[in-house]
C-alpha positions as MATLAB code, in Angstrom:
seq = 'XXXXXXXXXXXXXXXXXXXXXXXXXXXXXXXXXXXXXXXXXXXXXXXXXXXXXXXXXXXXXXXXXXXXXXXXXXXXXXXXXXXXXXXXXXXXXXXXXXXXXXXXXXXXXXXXXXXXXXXXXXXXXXXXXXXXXXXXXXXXXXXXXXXXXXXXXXXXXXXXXXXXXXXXXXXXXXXXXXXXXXXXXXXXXXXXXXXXXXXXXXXXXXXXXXXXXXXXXXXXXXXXXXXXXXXXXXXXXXXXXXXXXXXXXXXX';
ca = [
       0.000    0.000    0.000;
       1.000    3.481   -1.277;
       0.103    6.734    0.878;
      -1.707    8.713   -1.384;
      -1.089   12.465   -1.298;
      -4.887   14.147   -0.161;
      -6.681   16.988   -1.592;
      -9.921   18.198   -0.535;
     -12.680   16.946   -3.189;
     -14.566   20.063   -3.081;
     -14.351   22.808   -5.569;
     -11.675   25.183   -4.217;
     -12.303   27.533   -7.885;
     -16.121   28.185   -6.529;
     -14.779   28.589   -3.251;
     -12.170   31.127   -4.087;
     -14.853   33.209   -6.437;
     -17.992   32.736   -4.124;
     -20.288   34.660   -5.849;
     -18.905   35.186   -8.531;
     -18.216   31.736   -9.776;
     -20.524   30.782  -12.314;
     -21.275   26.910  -12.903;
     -21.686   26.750  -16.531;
     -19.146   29.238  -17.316;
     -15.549   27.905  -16.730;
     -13.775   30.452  -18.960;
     -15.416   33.241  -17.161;
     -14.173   31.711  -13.772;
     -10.711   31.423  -14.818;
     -10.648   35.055  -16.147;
     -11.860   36.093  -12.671;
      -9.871   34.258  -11.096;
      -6.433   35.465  -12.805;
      -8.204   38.639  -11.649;
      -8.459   38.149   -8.145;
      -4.509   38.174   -6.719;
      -4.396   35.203   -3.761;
      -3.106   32.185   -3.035;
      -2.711   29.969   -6.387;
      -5.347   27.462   -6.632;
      -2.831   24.865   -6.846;
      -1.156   25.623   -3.535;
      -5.022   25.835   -2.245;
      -5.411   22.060   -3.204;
      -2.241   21.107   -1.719;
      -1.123   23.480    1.320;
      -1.594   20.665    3.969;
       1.949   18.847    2.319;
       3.912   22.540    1.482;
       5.703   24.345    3.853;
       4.899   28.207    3.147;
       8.739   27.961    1.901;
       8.075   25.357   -0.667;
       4.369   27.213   -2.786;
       6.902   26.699   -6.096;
       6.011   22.969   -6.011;
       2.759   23.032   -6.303;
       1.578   23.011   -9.883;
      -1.216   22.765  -12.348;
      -0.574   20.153  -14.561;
      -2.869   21.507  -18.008;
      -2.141   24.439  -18.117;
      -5.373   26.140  -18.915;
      -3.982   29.722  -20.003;
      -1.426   27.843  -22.851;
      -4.310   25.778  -24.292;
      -6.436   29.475  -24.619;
      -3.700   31.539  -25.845;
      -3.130   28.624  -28.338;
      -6.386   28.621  -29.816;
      -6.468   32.596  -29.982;
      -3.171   32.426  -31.862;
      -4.781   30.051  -34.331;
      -7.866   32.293  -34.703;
      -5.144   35.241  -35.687;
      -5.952   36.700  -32.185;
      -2.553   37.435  -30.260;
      -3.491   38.301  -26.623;
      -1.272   37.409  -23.444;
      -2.099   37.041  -19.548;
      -1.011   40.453  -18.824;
      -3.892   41.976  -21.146;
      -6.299   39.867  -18.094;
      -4.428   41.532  -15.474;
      -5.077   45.058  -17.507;
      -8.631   44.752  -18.048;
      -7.954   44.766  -21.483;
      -8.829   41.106  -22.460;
     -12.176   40.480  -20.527;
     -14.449   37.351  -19.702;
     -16.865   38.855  -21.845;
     -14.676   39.545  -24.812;
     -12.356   35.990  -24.443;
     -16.286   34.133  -24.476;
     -17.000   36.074  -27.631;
     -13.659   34.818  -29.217;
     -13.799   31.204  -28.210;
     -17.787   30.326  -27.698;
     -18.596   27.142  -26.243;
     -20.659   26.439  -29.007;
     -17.334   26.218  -31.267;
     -14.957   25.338  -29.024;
     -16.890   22.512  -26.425;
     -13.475   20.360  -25.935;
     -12.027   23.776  -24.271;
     -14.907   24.643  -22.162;
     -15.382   20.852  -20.805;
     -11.489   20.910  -20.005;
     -11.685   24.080  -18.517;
     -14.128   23.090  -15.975;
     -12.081   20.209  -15.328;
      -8.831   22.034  -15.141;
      -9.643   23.674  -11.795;
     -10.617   20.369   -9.752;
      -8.128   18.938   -7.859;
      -7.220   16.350  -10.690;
      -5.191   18.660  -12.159;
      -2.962   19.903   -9.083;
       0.123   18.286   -8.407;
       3.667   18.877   -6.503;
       6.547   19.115   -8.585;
       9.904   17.143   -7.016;
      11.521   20.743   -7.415;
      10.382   24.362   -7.278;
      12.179   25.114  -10.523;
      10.286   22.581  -12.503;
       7.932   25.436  -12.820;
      10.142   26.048  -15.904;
       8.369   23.334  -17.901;
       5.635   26.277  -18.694;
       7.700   27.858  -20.986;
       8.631   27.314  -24.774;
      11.123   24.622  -25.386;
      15.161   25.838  -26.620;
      14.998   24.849  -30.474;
      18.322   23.352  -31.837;
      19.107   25.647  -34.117;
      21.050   23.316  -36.486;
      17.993   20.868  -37.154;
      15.291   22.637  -35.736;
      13.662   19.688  -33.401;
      12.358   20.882  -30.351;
      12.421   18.930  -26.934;
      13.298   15.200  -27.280;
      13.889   11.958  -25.663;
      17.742   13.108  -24.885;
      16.931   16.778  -23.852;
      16.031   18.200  -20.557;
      14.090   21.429  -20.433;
      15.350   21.955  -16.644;
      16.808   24.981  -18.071;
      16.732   28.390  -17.567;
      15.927   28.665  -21.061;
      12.958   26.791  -22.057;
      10.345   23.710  -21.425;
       7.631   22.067  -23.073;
       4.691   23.923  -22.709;
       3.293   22.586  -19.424;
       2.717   19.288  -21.518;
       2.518   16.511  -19.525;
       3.858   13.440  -21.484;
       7.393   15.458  -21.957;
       7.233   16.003  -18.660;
       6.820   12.651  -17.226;
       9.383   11.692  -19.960;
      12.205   14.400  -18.537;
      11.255   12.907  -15.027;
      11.859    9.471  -15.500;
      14.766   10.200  -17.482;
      15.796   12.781  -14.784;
      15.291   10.074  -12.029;
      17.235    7.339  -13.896;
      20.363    9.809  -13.998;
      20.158   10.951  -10.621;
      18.812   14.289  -11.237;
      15.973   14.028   -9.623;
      15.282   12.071   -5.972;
      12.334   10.454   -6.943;
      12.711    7.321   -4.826;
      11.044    4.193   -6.588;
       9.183    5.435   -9.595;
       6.339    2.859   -9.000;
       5.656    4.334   -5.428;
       5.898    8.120   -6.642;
       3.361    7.595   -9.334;
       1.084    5.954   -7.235;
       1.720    8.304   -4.431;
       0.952   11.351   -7.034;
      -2.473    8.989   -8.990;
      -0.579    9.284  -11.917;
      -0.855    5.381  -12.989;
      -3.341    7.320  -15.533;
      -0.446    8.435  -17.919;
       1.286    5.248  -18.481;
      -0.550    2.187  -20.891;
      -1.691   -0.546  -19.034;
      -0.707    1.600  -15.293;
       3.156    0.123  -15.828;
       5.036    3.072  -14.470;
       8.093    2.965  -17.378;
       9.528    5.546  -19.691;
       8.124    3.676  -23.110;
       4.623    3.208  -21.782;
       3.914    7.013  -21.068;
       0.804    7.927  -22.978;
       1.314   10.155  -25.399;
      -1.592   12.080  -27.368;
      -3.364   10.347  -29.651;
      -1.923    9.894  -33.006;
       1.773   11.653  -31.186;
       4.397   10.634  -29.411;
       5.374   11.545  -25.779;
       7.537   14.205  -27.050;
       6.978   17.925  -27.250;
       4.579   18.959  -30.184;
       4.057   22.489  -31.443;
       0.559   23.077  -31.015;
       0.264   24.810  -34.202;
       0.983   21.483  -35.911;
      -2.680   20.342  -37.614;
      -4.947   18.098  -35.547;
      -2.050   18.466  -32.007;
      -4.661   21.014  -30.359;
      -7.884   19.545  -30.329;
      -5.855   15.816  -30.060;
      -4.317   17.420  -26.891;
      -7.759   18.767  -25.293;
      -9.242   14.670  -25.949;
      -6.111   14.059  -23.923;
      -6.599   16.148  -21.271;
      -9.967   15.779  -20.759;
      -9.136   11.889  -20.629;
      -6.286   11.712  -17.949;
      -8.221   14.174  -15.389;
     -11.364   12.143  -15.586;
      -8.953    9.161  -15.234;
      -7.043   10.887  -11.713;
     -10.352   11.647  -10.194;
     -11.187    8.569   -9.869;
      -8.168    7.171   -9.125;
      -8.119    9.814   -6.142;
     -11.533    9.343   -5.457;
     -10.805    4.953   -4.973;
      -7.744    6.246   -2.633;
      -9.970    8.618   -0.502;
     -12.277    5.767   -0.003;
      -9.457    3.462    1.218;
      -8.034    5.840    3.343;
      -5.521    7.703    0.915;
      -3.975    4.401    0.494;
      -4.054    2.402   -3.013;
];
C-alpha cells in the first residue's frame, strides 16, 4: 500500500470566487480568477503537504492559459495574460472569441482544469520552468526530445505533460531528480493514468493520440484539439483514481 497524497474533493475555484463563480461558465471563472490576486489554486489544493517555503512545487498540470492563448493564436488573435491583469482582455470579450458552441473540448477541459485532478507537486520548485517554450536546436530545428532536458533556464515544453513525465523518469534514472522508486511516486501522485496498461516505465507514457510523448508544437494540424481529448481523458482518469484512494483511506 501506497500513501496517497490528499486533496480536498470540493471545488476550491467556486470557493475562491464565491459569488462570482458561475457553474456553466468555466472560462469566465478562470478570467476572474487570474483577476483576483491570492493564493494559487494549486497551492489551495495542496497546502496541507507545502511548507509556506516550498508554494513553487505546487503546480497545475494543463495548463489552462497555454491551451487558450493557443487557440487565440490560431484564430489570428494574439493576446497574453497580462492583457487579463489590464482589463484589457475580458471574460466577456475571451467568451466572444472562443464560444462554447465552437470550441466545447475547451470549455469541458476548462471546468475540469480547476478540480483537484489537475494539481500536483513538482519534485523541485524550478520545474515550474516546464511552462515555458522549449530551446529549439538551431542546427535541425527539433524541439524537446527523448535526450533533452528542459530543466533549463531557457525553455520547457509547454506545461505538456507526457514530456514532462518523460524528462522525469529520465531525470530520475540519472540521478537528477530524488524520486525514490518510480512505482511508489506515481502511485503516491495517482498518476498510474499516464502510463498504458498503469506500468510506471519511460516507453509506456501515454502520449496524445496519433503523437508521441515528445513535445509537439501546437500549431501542428490536428495536435490542439488531439491534446484537449487528452486532457480531458487523464483528469477524468485521476479523479477517480483519487476518489478509490480517498475511499481506502488515501492508500491504493
Amino acid at each position: 500500500m501506497v500513501d496517497v497524497i490528499s486533496m480536498p474533493s470540493a471545488n476550491l475555484m467556486a470557493s475562491y470566487l464565491g459569488k462570482e463563480y458561475q457553474p456553466n461558465r468555466p472560462l469566465s471563472n478562470w478570467v476572474r480568477y487570474w483577476q483576483h490576486p491570492g493564493y494559487e489554486i494549486d497551492y489551495l489544493y495542496l497546502k496541507e503537504h507545502l511548507g509556506s517555503d516550498e508554494k513553487g512545487r505546487a503546480d497545475i498540470m494543463f495548463s489552462p492559459w497555454m491551451i487558450i492563448r493557443e487557440l487565440l493564436s490560431l484564430r489570428g488573435e494574439r493576446w497574453y495574460k497580462n492583457d487579463i491583469y489590464r482589463g484589457k482582455l475580458t471574460a466577456e470579450m475571451l467568451e466572444g472569441l472562443l464560444p462554447q458552441e465552437e470550441y466545447p473540448l475547451l470549455h469541458m477541459f476548462l471546468g475540469l482544469a480547476y478540480t483537484r485532478a489537475n494539481m500536483w507537486i513538482l519534485p523541485e520548485g524550478w520545474m515550474q520552468h516546464r511552462g515555458l517554450y522549449p530551446l529549439v536546436d538551431c542546427c535541425n530545428g527539433d524541439g524537446l526530445g527523448r535526450k533533452t532536458r528542459f530543466a533549463s533556464d531557457w525553455g520547457g515544453c509547454c506545461d505538456q505533460m507526457p514530456p514532462t513525465l518523460a524528462d522525469l523518469m529520465l531525470g530520475a534514472e540519472q540521478g537528477k531528480y530524488a524520486l525514490g522508486d518510480l512505482e511508489s511516486w506515481a502511485k503516491r501522485n495517482c498518476l498510474e493514468c499516464f502510463f498504458e496498461g498503469g506500468e510506471i516505465e519511460f516507453h509506456h507514457i501515454k502520449g496524445v493520440s496519433g503523437f508521441d510523448e515528445r513535445f509537439h508544437p501546437f500549431h501542428v494540424p490536428g495536435f490542439l484539439d488531439a491534446y484537449l481529448q487528452y486532457a480531458i481523458d487523464r483528469l477524468e482518469e485521476r479523479e477517480q483514481l483519487l476518489k478509490n484512494a480517498e475511499a481506502n483511506g488515501w492508500k491504493l
